[in-house]
C-alpha positions as CSV (number, residue, x, y, z in Angstrom):
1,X,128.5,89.6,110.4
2,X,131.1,89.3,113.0
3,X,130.6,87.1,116.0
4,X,132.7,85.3,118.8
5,X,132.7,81.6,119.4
6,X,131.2,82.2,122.9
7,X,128.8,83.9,121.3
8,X,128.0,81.1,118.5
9,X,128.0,78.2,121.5
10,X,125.7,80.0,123.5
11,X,123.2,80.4,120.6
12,X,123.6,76.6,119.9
13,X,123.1,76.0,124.0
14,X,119.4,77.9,123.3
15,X,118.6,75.9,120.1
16,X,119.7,72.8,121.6
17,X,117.3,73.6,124.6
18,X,119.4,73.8,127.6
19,X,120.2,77.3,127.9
20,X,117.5,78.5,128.9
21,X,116.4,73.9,129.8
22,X,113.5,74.1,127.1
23,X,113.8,77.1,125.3
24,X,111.1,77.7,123.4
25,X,109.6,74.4,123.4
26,X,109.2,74.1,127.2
27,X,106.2,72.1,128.1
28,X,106.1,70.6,125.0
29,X,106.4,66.9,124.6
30,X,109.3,64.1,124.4
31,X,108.9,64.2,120.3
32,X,109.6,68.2,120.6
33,X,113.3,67.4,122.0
34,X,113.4,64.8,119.6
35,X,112.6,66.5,116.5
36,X,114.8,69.4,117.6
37,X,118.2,67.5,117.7
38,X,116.9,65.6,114.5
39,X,117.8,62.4,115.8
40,X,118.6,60.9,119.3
41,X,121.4,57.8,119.8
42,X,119.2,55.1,121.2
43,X,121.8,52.9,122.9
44,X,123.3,56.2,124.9
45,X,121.7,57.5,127.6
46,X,118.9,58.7,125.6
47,X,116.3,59.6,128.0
48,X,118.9,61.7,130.5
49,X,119.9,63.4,127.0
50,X,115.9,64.2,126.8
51,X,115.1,65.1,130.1
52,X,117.7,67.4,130.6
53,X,116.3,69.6,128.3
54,X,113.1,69.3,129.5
55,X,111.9,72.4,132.2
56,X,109.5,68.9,133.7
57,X,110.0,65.4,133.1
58,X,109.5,61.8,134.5
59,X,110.9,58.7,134.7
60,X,109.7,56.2,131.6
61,X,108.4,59.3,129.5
62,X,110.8,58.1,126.3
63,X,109.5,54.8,126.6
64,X,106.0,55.9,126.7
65,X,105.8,58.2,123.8
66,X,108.0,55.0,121.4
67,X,104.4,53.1,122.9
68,X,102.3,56.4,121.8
69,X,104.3,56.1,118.8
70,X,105.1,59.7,118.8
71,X,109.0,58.6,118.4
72,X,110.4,55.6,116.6
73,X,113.2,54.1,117.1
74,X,115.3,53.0,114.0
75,X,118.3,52.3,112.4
76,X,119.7,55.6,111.3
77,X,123.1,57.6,111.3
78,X,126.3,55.2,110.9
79,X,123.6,52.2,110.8
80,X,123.0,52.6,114.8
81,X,120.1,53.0,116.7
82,X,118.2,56.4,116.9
83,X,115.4,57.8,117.8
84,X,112.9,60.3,115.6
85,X,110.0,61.7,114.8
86,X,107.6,60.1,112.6
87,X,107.2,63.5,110.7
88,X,111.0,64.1,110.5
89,X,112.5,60.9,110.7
90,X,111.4,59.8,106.9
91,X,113.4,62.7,105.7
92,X,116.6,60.9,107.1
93,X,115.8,57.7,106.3
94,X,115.5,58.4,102.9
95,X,118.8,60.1,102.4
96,X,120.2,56.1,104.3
97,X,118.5,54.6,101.7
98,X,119.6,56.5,98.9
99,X,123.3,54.9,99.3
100,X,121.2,51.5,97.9
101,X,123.4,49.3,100.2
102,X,122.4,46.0,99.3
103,X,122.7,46.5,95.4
104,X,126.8,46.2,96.3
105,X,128.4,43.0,95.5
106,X,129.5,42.0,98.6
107,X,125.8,42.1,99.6
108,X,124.6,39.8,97.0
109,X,126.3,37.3,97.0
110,X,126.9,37.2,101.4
111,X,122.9,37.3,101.6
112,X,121.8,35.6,97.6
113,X,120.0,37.9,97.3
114,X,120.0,40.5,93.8
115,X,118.4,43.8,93.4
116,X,115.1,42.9,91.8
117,X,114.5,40.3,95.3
118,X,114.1,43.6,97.4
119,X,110.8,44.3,96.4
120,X,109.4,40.8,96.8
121,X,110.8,40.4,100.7
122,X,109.9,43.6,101.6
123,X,106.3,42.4,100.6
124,X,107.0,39.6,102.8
125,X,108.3,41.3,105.7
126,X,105.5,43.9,105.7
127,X,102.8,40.4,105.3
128,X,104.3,39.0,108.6
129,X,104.2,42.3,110.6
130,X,100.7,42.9,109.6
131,X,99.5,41.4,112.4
132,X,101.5,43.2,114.5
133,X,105.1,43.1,116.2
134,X,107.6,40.2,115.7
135,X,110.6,39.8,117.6
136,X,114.0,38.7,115.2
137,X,113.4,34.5,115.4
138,X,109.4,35.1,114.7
139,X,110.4,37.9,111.8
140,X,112.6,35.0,110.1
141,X,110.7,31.8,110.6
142,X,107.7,34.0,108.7
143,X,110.0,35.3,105.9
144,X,111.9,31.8,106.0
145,X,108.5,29.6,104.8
146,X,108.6,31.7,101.0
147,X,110.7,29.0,99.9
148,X,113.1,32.1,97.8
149,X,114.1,33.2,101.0
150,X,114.1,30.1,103.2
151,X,117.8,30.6,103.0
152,X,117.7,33.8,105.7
153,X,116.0,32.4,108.3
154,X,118.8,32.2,110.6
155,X,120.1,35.8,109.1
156,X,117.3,37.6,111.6
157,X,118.9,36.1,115.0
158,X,122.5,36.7,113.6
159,X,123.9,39.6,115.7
160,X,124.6,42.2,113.2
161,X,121.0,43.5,112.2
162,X,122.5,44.3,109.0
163,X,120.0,42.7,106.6
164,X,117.2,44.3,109.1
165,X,118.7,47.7,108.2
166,X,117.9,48.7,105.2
167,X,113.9,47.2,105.7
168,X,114.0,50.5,108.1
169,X,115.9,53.2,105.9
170,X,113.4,52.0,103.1
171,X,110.0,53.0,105.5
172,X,108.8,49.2,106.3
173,X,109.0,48.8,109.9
174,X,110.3,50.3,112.7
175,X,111.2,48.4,116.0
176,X,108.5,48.0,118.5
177,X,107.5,47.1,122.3
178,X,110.3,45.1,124.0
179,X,108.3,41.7,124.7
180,X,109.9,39.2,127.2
181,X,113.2,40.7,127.3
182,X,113.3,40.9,123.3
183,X,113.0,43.2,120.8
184,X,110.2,43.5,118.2
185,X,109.9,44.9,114.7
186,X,106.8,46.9,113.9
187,X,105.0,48.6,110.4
188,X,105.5,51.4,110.3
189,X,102.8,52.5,107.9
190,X,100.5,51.8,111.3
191,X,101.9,54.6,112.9
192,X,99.3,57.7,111.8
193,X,101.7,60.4,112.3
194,X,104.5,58.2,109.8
195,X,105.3,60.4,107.1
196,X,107.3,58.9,104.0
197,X,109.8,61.4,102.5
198,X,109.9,60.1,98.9
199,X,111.8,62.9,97.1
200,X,115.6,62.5,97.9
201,X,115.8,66.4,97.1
202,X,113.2,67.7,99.3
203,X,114.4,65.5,102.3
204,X,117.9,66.3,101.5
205,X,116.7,70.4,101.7
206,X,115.0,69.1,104.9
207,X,117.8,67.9,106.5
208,X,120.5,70.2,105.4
209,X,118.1,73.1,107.0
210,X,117.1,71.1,109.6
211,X,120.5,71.0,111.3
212,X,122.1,74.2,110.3
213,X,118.8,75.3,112.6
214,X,119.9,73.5,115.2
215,X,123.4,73.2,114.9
216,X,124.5,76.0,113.3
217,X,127.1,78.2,112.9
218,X,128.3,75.3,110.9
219,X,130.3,74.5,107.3
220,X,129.8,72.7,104.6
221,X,132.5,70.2,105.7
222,X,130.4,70.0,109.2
223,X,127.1,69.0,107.2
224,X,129.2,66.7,105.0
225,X,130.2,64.6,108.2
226,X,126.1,65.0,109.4
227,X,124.4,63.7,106.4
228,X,127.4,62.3,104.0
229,X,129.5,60.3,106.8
230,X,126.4,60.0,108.8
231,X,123.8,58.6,106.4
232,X,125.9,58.4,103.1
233,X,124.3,61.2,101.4
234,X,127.1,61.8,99.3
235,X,129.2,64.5,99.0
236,X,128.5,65.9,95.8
237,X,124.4,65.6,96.9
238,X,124.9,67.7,100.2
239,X,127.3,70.4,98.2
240,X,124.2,71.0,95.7
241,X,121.7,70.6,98.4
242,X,123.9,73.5,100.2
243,X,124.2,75.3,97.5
244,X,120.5,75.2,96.5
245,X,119.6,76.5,99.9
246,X,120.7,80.1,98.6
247,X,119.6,82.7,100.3
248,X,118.1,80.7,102.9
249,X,121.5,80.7,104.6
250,X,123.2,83.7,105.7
251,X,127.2,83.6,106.2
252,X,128.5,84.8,109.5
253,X,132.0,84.7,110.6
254,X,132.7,82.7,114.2
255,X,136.6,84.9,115.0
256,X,138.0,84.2,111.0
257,X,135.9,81.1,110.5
258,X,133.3,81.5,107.3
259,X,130.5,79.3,108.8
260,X,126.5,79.6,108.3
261,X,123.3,79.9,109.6
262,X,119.7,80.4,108.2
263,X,119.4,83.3,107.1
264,X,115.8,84.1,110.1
265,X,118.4,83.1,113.1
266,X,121.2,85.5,112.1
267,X,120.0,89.1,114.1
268,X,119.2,86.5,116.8
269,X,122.4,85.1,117.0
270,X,124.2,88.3,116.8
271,X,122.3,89.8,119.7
272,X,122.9,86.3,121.7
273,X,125.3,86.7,124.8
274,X,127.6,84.7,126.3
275,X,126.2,81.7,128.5
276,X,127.5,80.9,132.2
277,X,125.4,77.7,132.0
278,X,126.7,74.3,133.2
279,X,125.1,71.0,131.9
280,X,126.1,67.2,133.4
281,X,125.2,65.4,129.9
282,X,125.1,61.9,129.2
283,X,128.3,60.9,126.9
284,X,127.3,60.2,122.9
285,X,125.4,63.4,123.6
286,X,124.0,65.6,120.4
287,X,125.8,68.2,121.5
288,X,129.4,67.0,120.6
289,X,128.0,64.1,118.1
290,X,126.3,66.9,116.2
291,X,129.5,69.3,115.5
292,X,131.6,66.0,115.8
293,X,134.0,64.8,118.4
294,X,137.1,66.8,116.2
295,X,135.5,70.2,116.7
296,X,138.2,72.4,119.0
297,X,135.3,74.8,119.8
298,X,133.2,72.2,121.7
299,X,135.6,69.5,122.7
300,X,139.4,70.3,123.6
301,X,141.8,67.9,121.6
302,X,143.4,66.5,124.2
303,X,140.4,65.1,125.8
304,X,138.3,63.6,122.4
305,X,139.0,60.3,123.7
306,X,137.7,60.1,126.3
307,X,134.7,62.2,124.8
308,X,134.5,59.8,122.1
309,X,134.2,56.6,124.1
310,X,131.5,57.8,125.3
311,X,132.7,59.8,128.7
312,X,129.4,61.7,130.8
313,X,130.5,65.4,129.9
314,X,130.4,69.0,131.9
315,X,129.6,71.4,129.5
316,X,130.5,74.8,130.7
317,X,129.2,77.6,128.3
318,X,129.6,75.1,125.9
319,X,132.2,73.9,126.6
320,X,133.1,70.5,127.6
321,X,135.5,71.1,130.2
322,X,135.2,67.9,132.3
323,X,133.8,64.6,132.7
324,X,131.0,62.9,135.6
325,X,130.1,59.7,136.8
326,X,127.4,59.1,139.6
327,X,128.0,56.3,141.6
328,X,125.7,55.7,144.6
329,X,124.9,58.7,146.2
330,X,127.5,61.1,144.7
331,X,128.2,63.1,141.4
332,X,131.8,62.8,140.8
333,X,133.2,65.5,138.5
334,X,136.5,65.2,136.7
335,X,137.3,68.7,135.7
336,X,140.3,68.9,132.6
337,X,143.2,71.1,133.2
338,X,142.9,74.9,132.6
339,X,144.0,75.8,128.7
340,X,143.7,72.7,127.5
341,X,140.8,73.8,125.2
342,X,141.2,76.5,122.4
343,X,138.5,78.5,123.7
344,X,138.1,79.9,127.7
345,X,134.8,78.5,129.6
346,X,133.1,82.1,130.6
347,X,133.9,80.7,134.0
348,X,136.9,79.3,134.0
349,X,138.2,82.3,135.5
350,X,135.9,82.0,138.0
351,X,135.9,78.7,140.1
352,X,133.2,79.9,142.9
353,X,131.0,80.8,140.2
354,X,131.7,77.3,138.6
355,X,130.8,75.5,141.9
356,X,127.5,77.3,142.5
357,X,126.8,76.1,139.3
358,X,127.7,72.6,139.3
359,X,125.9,72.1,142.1
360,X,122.6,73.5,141.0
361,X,123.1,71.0,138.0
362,X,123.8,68.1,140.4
363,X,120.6,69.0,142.6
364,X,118.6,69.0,138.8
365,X,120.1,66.0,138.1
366,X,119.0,64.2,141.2
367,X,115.6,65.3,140.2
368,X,115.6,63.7,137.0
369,X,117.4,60.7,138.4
370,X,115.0,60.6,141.3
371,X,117.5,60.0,144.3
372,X,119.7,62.8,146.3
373,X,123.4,63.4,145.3
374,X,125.9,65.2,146.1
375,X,129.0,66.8,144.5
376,X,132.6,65.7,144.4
377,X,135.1,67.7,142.5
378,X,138.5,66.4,140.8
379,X,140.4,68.6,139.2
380,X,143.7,67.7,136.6
């Protein structure tokens, strides 16, 4: 099957939820966007990335459902920050922990700490979370009084998190409620909805399917830099994983490129048209994190820097063919010199078109952000 790139980013605009804003899970709740994009940066702009694939949204919401506990957040891909689902995110978590981090030797002998101690202080750390959250300095003090691992005490308030980490890729806690300003760590075996994934090959089907659903038309080499670079999966896991999928994925060919989708999506996404949509999305966005900043199709070479610093992007059919920042009362728009991407925004030929639709993205966004703004334009 044949298809055109504008053809494969507008299907991945409607399975992302923005084009139509909700698709089909409009009216459905924060954990729907969440589960949809598999996982969420949590130190980005993470509710603007929420909202704005929401039909109806208010402020807080993000907060309130990690209260409800119908996200988590948790250490996840590249060992940052993310939000998920408790039904999903176990699935991911798993695959983090199946890289066995803190069996290396650097790891035993910075922390003292061998293989056959894991067991025994994650006993501990699940004991001083039972009754309930503790922020970093509580965590440690209670860990730091079994005399075997007085010696981390101070490890909890270091900085780097990292020996926190793995207690969240192996499904013992979670973090919880800000209190005073600080973090907290939370079980996460309170949470009813938590949902242990504790088959590496099932949750490695999972999550292979998972984002060629959602990300999709996409390579091997593009789920390689999901789960392998992203989690450390391993290469050799993900091929089989890909390969075991069989018939489950159908092949489709994106102008010469051999790429994939499931096999259910692929009369869909050969009947999908071309969008004209135009998004304002917060930088560190799923939509270029997902593909990857190198991707030509999504993210014009010339400009992945900027993209991969973390630049607001303006996504036009896909497209990111600009960047925003909203200071006071305005939405400044950077727009990037014509041909500087591979592929042709639908309406980059047509600059009136382009404005009507930046500002009907500006007004939405003013909704979300709950104060009036106003568009300014730069171009080059």
């Amino acid at each position: 099957m044949d298809i055109t790139w504008p053809q494969a980013l507008a299907w991945r605009l409607r399975r992302q939820l923005l084009d139509p804003v909700g698709g089909d899970l409009a009216g459905k709740p924060v954990a729907g966007v969440v589960g949809r994009l598999c996982a969420v940066p949590a130190a980005s702009d993470a509710e603007l990335a929420i909202r704005t694939r929401r039909t109806s949204s208010t402020p807080g919401e993000v907060t309130r459902a990690l209260a409800a506990g119908e996200i988590l957040k948790v250490y996840a891909f590249r060992g940052a920050t993310h939000l998920v689902t408790p039904e999903d995110g176990g699935a991911y978590l798993t695959l983090r922990a199946a890289g066995r981090m803190w069996e290396r030797t650097s790891w035993r002998t910075f922390y003292d700490l061998e293989p056959g101690d894991w067991p025994r202080l994650r006993e501990t750390v699940r004991a001083a979370l039972a009754d309930g959250p503790l922020t970093r300095a509580e965590l440690g003090a209670a860990v730091g009084q079994d005399a075997g691992f007085a010696h981390l005490r101070d490890v909890f308030t270091d900085g780097s998190d990292t020996l926190l980490k793995p207690l969240t890729w192996q499904g013992d806690m979670s973090f919880g409620p800000t209190r005073d300003g600080q973090g907290t760590f939370q079980l996460l075996s309170t949470n009813p909805r938590w949902t242990p994934w504790p088959d590496l090959e099932v949750a490695g089907h999972h999550a292979v399917r998972s984002y060629v659903a959602t990300y999709g038309p996409v390579s091997e080499a593009q789920a390689h830099y999901w789960l392998g670079e992203g989690l450390g999966a391993g290469r050799a896991r993900i091929r089989r994983w890909w390969a075991e999928l069989g018939d489950e994925l159908a092949e489709v060919v994106v102008e010469g490129e051999r790429l994939a989708v499931l096999r259910e999506d692929a009369a869909a996404l050969a009947a999908t048209q071309p969008s004209t949509s135009v998004h304002l999305l917060p930088g560190f966005d799923q939509w270029v994190l997902g593909p990857g900043t190198a991707d030509p199709h999504v993210v014009p070479p010339a400009h992945r820097q900027a993209v991969s610093r973390g630049a607001n992007l303006v996504v036009a059919g896909g497209v990111v063919t600009g960047t925003w920042t909203a200071p006071r009362d305005e939405v400044v728009v950077s727009m990037f010199d014509a041909g500087t991407s591979p592929l042709e925004s639908p309406l980059e030929s047509r600059p009136e078109a382009l404005g009507e639709a930046l500002a009907a993205e500006v007004d939405r966004l003013g909704q979300i952000l709950d104060r009036p703004l106003r568009l300014a334009v730069r171009t080059g």
